[in-house]
C-alpha positions as a Markdown table, in Angstrom:
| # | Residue | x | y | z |
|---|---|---|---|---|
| 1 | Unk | -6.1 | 50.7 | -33.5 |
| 2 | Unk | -4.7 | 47.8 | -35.8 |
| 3 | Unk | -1.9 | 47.6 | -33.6 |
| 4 | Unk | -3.8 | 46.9 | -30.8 |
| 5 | Unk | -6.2 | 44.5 | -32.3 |
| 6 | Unk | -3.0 | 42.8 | -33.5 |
| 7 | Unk | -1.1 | 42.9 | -29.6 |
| 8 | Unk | -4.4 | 40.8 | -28.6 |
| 9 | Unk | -4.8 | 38.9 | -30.4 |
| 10 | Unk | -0.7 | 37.7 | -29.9 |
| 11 | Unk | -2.1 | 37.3 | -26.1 |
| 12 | Unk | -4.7 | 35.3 | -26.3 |
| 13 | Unk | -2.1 | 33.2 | -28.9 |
| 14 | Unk | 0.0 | 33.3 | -26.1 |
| 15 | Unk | -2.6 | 32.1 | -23.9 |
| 16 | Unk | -3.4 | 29.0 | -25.6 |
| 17 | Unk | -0.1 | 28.0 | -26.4 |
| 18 | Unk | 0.9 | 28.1 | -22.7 |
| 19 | Unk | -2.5 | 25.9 | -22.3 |
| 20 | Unk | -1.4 | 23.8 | -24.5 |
| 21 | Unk | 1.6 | 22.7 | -22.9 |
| 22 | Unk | 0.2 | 22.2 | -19.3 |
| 23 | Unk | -2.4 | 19.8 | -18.4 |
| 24 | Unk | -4.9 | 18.5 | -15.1 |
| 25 | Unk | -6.4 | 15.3 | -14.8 |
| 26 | Unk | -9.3 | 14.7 | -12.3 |
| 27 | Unk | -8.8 | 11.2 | -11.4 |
| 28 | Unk | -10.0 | 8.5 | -8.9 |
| 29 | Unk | -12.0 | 4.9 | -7.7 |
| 30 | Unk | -14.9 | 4.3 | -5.6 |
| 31 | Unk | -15.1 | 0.6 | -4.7 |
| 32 | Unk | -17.5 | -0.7 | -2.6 |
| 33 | Unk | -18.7 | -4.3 | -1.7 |
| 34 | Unk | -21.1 | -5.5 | 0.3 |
| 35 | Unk | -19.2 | -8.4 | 3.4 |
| 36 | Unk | -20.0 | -10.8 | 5.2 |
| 37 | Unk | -17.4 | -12.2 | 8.3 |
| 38 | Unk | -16.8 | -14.8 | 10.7 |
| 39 | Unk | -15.9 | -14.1 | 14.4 |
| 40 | Unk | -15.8 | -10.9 | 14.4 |
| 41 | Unk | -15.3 | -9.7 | 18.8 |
| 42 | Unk | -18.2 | -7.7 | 19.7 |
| 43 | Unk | -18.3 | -3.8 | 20.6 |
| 44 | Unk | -16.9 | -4.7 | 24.4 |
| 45 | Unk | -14.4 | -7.5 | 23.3 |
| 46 | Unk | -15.5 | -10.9 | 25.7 |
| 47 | Unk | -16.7 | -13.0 | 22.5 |
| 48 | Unk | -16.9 | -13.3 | 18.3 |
| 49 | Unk | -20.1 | -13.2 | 16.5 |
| 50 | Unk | -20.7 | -13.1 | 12.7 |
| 51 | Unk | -20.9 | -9.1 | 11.0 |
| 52 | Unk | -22.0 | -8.1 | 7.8 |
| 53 | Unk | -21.6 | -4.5 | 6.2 |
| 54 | Unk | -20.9 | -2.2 | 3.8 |
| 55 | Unk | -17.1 | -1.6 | 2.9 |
| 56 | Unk | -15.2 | 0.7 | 1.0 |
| 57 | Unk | -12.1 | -0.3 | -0.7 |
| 58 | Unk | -11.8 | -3.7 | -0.6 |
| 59 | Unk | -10.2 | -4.2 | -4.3 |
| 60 | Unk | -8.8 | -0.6 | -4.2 |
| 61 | Unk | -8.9 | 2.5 | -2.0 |
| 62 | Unk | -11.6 | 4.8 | -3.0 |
| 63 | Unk | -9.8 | 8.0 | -3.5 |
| 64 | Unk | -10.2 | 11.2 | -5.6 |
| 65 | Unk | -6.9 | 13.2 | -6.7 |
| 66 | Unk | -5.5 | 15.7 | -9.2 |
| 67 | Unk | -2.4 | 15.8 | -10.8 |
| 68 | Unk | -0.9 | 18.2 | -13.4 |
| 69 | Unk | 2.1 | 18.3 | -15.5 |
| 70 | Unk | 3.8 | 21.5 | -17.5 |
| 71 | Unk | 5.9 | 21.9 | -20.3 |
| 72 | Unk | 8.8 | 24.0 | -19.5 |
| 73 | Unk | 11.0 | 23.1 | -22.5 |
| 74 | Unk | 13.9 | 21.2 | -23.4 |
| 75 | Unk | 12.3 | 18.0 | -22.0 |
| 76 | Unk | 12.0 | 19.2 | -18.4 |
| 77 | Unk | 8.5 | 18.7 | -16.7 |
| 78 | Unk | 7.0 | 20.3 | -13.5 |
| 79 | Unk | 4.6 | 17.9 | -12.1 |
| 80 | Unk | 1.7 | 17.9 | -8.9 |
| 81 | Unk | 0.0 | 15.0 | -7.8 |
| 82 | Unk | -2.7 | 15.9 | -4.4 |
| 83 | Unk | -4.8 | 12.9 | -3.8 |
| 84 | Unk | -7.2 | 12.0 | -1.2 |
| 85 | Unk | -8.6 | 9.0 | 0.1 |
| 86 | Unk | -12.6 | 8.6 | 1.5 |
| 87 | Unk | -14.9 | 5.9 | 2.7 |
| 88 | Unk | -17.2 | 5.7 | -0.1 |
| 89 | Unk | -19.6 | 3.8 | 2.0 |
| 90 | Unk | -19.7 | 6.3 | 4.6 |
| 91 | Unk | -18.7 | 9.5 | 2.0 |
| 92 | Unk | -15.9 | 10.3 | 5.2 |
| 93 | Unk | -12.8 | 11.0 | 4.6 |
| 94 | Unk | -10.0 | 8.5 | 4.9 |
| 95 | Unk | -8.4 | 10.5 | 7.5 |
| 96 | Unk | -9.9 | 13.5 | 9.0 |
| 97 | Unk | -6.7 | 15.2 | 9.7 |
| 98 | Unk | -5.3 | 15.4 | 6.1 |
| 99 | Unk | -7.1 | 16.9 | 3.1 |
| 100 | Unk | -4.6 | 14.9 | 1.1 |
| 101 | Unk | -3.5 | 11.9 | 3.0 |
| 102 | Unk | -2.5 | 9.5 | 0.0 |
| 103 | Unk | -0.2 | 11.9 | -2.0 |
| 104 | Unk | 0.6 | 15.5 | -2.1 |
| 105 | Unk | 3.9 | 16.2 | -4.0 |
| 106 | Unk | 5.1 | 18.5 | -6.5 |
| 107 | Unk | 8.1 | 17.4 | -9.0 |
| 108 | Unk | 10.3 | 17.7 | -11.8 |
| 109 | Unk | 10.5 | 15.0 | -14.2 |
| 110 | Unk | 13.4 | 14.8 | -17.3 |
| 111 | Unk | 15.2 | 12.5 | -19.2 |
| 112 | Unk | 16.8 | 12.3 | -15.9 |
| 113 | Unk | 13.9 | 10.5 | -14.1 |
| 114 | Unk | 11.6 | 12.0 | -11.6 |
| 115 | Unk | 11.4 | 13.7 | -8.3 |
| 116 | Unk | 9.2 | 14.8 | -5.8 |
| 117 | Unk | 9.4 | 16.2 | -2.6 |
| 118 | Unk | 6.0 | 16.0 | 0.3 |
| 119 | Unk | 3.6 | 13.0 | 1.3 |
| 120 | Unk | 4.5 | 9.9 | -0.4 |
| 121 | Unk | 4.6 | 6.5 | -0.2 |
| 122 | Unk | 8.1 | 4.6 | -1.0 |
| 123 | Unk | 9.4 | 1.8 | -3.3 |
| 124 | Unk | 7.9 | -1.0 | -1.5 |
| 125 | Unk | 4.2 | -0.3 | -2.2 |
| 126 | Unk | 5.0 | -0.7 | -5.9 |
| 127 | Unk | 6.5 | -3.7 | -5.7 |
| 128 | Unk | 3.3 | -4.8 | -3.1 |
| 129 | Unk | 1.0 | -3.9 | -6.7 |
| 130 | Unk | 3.5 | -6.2 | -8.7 |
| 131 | Unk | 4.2 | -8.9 | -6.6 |
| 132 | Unk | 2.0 | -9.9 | -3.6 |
| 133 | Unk | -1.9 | -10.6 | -3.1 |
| 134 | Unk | -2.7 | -6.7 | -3.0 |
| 135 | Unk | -2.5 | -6.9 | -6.6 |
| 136 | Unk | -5.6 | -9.1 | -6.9 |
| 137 | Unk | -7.3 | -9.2 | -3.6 |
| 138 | Unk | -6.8 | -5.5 | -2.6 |
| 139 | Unk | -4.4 | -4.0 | 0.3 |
| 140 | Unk | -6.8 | -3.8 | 2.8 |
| 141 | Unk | -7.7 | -7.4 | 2.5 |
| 142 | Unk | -4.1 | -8.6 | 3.3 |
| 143 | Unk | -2.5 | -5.9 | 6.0 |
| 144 | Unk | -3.4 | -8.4 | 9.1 |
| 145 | Unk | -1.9 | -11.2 | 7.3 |
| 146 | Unk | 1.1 | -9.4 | 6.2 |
| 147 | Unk | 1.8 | -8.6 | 10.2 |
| 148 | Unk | -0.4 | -5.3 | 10.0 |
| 149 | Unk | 1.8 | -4.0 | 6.6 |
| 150 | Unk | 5.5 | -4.3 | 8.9 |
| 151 | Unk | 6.8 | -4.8 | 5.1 |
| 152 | Unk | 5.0 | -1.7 | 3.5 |
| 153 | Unk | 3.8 | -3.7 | 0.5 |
| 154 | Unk | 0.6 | -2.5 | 1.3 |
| 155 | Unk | 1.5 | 1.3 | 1.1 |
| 156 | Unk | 3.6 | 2.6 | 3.9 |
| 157 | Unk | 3.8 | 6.3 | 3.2 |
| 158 | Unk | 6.1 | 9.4 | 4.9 |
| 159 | Unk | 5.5 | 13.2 | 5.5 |
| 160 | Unk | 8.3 | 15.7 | 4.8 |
| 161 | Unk | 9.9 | 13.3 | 2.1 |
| 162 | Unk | 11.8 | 13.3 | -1.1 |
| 163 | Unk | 12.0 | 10.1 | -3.6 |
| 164 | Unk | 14.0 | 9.7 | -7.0 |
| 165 | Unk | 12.8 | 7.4 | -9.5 |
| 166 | Unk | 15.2 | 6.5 | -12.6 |
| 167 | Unk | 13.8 | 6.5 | -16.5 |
| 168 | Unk | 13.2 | 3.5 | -17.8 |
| 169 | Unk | 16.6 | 2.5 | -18.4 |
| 170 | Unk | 16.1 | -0.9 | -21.2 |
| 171 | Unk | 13.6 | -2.5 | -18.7 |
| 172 | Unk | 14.7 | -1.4 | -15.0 |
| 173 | Unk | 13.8 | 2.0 | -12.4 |
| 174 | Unk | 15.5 | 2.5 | -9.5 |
| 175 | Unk | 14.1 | 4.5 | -7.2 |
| 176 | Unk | 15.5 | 6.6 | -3.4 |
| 177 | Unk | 13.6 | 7.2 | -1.0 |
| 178 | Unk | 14.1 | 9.7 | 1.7 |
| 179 | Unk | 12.1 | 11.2 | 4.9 |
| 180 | Unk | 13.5 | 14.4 | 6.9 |
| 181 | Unk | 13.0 | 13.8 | 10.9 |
| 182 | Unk | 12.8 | 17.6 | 11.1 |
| 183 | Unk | 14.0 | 17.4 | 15.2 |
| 184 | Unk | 16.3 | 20.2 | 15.8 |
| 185 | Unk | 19.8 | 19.4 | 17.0 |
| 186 | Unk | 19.5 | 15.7 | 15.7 |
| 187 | Unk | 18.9 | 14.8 | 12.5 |
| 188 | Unk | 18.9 | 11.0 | 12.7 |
| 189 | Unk | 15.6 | 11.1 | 14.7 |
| 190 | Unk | 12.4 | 10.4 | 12.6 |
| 191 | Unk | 14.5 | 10.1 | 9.8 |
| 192 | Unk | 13.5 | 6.9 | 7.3 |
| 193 | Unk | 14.9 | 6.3 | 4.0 |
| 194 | Unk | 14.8 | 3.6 | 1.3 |
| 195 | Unk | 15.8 | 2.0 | -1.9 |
| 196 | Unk | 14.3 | -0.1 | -4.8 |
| 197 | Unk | 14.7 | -1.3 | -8.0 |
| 198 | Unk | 12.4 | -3.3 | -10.8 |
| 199 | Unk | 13.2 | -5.1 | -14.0 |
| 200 | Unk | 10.8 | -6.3 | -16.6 |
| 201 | Unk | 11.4 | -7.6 | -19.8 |
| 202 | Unk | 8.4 | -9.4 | -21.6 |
| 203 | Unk | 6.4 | -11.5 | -19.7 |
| 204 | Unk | 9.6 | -11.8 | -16.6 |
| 205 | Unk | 9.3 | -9.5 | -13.8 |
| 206 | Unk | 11.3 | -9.1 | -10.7 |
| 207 | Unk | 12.2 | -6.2 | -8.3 |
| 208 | Unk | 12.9 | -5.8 | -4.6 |
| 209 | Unk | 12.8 | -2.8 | -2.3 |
| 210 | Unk | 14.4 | -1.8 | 1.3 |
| 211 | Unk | 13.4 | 0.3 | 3.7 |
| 212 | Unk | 14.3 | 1.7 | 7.1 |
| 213 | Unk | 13.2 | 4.4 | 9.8 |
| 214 | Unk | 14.4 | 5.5 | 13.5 |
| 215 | Unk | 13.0 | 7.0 | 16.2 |
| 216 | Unk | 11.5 | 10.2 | 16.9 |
| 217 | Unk | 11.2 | 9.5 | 20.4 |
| 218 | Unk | 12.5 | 7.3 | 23.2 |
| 219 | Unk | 11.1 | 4.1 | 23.6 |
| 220 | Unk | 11.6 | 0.4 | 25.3 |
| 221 | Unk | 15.0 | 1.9 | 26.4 |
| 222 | Unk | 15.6 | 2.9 | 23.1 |
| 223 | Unk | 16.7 | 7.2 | 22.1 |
| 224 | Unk | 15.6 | 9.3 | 19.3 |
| 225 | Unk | 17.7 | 8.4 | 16.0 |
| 226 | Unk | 17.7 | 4.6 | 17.2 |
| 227 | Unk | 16.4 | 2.3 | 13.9 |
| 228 | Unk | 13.1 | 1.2 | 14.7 |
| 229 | Unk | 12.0 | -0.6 | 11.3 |
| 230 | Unk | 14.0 | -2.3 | 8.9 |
| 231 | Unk | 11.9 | -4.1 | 6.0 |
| 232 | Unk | 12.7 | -5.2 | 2.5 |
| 233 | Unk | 10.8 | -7.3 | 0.2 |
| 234 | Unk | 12.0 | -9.7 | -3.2 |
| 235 | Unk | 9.4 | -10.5 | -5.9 |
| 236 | Unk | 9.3 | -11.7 | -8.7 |
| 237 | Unk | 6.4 | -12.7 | -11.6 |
| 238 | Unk | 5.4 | -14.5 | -15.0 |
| 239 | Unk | 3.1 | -14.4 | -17.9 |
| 240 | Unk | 2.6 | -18.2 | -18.6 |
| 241 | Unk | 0.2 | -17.9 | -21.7 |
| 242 | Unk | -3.1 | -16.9 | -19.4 |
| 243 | Unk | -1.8 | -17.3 | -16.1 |
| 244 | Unk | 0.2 | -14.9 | -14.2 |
| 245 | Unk | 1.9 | -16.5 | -11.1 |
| 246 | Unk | 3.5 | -14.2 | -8.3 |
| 247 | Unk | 5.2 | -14.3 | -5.7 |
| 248 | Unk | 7.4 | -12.6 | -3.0 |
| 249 | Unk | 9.1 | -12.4 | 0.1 |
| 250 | Unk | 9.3 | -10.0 | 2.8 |
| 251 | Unk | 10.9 | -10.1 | 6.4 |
| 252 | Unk | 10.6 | -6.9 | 8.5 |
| 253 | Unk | 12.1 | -6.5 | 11.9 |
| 254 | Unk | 11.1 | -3.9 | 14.8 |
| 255 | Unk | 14.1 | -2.9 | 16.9 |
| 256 | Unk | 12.6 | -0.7 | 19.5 |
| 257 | Unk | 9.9 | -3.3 | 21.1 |
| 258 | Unk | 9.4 | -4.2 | 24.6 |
| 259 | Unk | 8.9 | -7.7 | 25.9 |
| 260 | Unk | 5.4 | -9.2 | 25.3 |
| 261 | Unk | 3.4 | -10.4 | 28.4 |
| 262 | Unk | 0.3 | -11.3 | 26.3 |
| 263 | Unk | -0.4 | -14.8 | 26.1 |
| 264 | Unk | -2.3 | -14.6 | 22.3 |
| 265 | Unk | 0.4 | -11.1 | 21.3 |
| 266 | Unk | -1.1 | -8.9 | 18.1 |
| 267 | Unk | 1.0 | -9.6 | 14.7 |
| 268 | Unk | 1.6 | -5.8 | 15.2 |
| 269 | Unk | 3.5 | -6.8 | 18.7 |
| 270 | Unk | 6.4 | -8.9 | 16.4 |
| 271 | Unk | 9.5 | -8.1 | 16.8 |
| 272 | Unk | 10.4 | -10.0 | 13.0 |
| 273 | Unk | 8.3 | -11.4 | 10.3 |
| 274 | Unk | 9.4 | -13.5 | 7.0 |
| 275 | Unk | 6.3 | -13.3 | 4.8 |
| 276 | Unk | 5.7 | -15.3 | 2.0 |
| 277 | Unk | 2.9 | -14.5 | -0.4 |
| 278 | Unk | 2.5 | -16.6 | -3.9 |
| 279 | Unk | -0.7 | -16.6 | -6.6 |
| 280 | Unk | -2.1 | -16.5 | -9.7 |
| 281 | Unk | -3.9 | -14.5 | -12.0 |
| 282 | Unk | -5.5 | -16.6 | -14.8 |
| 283 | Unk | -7.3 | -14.3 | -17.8 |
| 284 | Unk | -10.3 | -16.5 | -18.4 |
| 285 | Unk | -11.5 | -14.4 | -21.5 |
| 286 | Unk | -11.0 | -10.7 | -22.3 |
| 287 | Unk | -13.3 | -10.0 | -19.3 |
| 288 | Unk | -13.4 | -12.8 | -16.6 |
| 289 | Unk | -10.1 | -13.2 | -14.2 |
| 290 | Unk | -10.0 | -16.1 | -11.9 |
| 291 | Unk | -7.8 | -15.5 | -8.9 |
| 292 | Unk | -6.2 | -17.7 | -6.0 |
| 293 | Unk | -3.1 | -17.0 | -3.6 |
| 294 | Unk | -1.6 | -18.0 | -0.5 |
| 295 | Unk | -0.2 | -15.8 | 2.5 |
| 296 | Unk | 2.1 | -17.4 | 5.3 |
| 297 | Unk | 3.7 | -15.2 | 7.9 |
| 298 | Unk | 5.9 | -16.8 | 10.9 |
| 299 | Unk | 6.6 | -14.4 | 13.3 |
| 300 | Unk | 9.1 | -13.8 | 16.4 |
| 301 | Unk | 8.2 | -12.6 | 19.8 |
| 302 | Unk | 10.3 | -10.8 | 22.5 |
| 303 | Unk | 9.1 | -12.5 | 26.2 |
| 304 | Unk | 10.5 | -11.9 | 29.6 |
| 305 | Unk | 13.4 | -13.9 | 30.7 |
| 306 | Unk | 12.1 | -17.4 | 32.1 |
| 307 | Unk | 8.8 | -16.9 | 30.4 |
| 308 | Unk | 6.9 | -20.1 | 29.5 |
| 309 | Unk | 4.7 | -18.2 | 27.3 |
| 310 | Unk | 5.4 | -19.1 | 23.2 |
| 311 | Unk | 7.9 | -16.8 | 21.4 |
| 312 | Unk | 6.6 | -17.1 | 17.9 |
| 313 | Unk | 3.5 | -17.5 | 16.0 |
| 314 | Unk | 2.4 | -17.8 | 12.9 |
| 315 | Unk | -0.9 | -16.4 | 10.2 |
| 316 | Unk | -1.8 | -18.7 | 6.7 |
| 317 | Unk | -4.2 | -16.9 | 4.7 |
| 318 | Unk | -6.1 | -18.4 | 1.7 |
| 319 | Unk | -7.9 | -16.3 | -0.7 |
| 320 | Unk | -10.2 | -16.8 | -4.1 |
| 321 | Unk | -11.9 | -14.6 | -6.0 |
| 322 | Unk | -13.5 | -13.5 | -9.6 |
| 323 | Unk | -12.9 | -10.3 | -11.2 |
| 324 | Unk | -15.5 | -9.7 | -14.1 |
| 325 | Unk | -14.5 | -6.4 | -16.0 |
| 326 | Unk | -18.0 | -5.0 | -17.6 |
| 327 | Unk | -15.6 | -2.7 | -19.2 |
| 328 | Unk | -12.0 | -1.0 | -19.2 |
| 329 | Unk | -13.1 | 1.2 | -16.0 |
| 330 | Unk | -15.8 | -0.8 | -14.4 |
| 331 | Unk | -15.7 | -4.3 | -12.9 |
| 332 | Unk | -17.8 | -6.3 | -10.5 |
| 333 | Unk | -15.5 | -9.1 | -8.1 |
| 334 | Unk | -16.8 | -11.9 | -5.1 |
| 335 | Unk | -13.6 | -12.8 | -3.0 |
| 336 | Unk | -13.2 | -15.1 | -0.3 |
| 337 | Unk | -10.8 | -15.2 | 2.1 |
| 338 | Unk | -9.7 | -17.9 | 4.8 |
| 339 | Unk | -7.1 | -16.7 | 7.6 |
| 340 | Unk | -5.8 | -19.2 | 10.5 |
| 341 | Unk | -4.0 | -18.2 | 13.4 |
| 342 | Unk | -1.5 | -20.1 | 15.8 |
| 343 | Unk | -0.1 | -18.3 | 19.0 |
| 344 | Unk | -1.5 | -14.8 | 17.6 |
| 345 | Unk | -4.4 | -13.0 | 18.0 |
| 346 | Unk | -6.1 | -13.5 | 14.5 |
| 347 | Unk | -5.6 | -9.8 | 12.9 |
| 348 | Unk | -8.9 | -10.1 | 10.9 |
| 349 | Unk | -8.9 | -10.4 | 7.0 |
| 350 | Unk | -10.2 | -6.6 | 6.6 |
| 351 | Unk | -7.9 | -3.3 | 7.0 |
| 352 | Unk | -10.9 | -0.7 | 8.7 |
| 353 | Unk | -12.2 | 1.0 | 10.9 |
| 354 | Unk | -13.4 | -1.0 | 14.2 |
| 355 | Unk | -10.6 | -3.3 | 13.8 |
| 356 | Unk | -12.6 | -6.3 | 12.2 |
| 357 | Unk | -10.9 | -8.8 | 13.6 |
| 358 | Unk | -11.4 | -12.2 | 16.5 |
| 359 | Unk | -10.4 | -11.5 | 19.7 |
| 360 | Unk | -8.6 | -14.3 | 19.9 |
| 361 | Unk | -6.9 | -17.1 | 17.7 |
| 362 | Unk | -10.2 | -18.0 | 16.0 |
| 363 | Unk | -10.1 | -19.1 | 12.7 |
| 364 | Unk | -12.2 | -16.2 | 10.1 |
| 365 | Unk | -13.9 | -16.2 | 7.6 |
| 366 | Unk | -14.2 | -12.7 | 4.9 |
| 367 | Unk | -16.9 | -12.8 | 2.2 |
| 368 | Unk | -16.6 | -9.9 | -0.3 |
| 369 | Unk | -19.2 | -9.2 | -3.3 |
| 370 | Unk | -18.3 | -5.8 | -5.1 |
| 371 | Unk | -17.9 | -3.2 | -7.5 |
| 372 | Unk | -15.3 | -0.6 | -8.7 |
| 373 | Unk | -15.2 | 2.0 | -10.8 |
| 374 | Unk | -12.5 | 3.8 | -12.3 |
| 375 | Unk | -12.6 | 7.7 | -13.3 |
């Protein structure tokens, strides 16, 4: 009898120690601000009007995810990280097709570094947090601007991939990046892959990040495995006393285009883009931020042979904005937001669904009041 009391009770020690050493974290952000914008084309397209609306995500995507991480000795990790994004002003999901659509990815991480294999975005949206306006005026308030995200700094993300990042190694991670096509017989189609790096020391930041992908299927004249998007992006930022400045620059290029007959093209019709996007974070007090930045993107055109029609365009967008943090997780922000087309369709200020955008080269207008939440 004492023998089996005692064999329990070395389970249930078992038990907890194996508890102990493995750990999941609920985790996420609902943001949501009410907007107000400026030509905006109506539901059939023939002329702007002004829209206001609920959105959700304008500082951050409003997501829920779980991630977990295990002990398995000797300094070797097993990791998960599943995360979905939603609407929170609808309570829809982000995508209806994925459960997860943000992340799902399962890892090892050592003294080594870190890798996962699954859904995941690359290098480049990390250095889009650091070094360009998403950090302060949210991704989906700068995707139009930034030729609908050609240079993934607002999160460009890849099924059926696998991505290394280095351990802090005296102030820099490196990271590889790398997306199976999964077409039998050729493996070069739908393939991507990439490669980043970041160094901070102090108050100095800078890091850059490449990426590239080919086709999965013919297009413009163009065969499976052809390179379809090549992108890379330098930043760099600094801590002067209260004010952070940023800045960065981005050119992405898209191979496989046809010509453009359109007189006004989309942004997302370019066949290059350099991108240049500076600003400033100034910390106020402990809880007020005052924010400003700058986005300028010239971009290149193909046209038929003997068109008249322009073969490059350009987007300037201005933003301000005040971020009031009523406390570590919860913070209330009103941004504003100026973007001016020439030879381009304007690609609206917002990222969402119903494309809120001109339908033509009008200048807009994006008034955002909000608040976010962190869990």
């Amino acid at each position: 009898m004492n023998k089996k009391v005692i064999a329990l009770a070395l389970l249930g020690l078992g038990a907890s120690v194996a508890h102990a050493q493995s750990s999941v974290t609920i985790y996420g952000i609902v943001d949501t601000s009410l907007s107000y914008s400026s030509n905006v084309k109506n539901a059939v397209g023939t002329s702007n009007g002004s829209r206001f609306g609920l959105e959700s995500g304008s500082l951050s995507s409003s997501r829920i995810g779980f991630k977990g991480v295990e002990d398995l000795g000797g300094g070797l990790k097993a990791l998960f990280v599943l995360e979905n994004g939603f609407n929170a002003d609808t309570g829809g999901m982000g995508d209806s097709t994925r459960l997860f659509d943000r992340k799902s990815v399962v890892g090892l991480q050592g003294s080594f570094g870190t890798v996962t294999v699954g859904r995941q975005a690359d290098f480049l949206d990390e250095i889009g947090s650091r070094y360009t306006s998403a950090q302060s005026f949210g991704q989906n308030g700068q995707k139009g601007a930034h030729a609908d995200n050609l240079d993934r700094t607002s999160t460009g993300r890849n099924d059926n991939s696998v991505r290394f990042d280095t351990a802090n190694l005296s102030g820099f991670t490196g990271s590889l990046y790398y997306a199976f096509g999964e077409q039998a017989g050729q493996t070069s189609a739908g393939q991507a892959y990439g490669i980043g790096g970041n160094y901070s020391n102090g108050a100095f930041g800078i890091g850059a990040g490449y990426y590239q992908s080919k086709l999965t299927n013919a297009s413009n004249g163009f065969q499976p495995g052809n390179t379809d998007v090549k992108t890379f992006t330098i930043g760099t930022s600094y801590q002067f006393g209260p004010a952070k400045l940023y800045g960065a620059w981005s050119q992405g290029k898209r191979q496989a285009l046809g010509n453009s007959a359109a007189a006004l093209p989309s942004v997302g019709a370019a066949r290059k883009a350099n991108i240049f996007d500076i600003g400033v974070d100034y910390t106020l007090n402990q809880n007020l931020h005052l924010l400003a930045s700058v986005i300028y993107n010239r971009m290149d055109f193909n046209r038929a042979a003997g068109s008249t029609l322009s073969n490059s365009g350009k987007v300037t967008q201005f933003n301000l904005g005040v971020d009031y943090f009523l406390s570590k997780r919860t913070d209330v922000y009103a941004l504003w937001s100026n973007l001016r087309a020439s030879n381009v369709t304007n690609p609206g200020v917002l990222n969402g669904a119903g494309n809120i955008a001109p339908m033509d080269d009008s200048t807009q207008n994006v008034i955002r009041v909000g608040l976010r939440h962190k869990f």
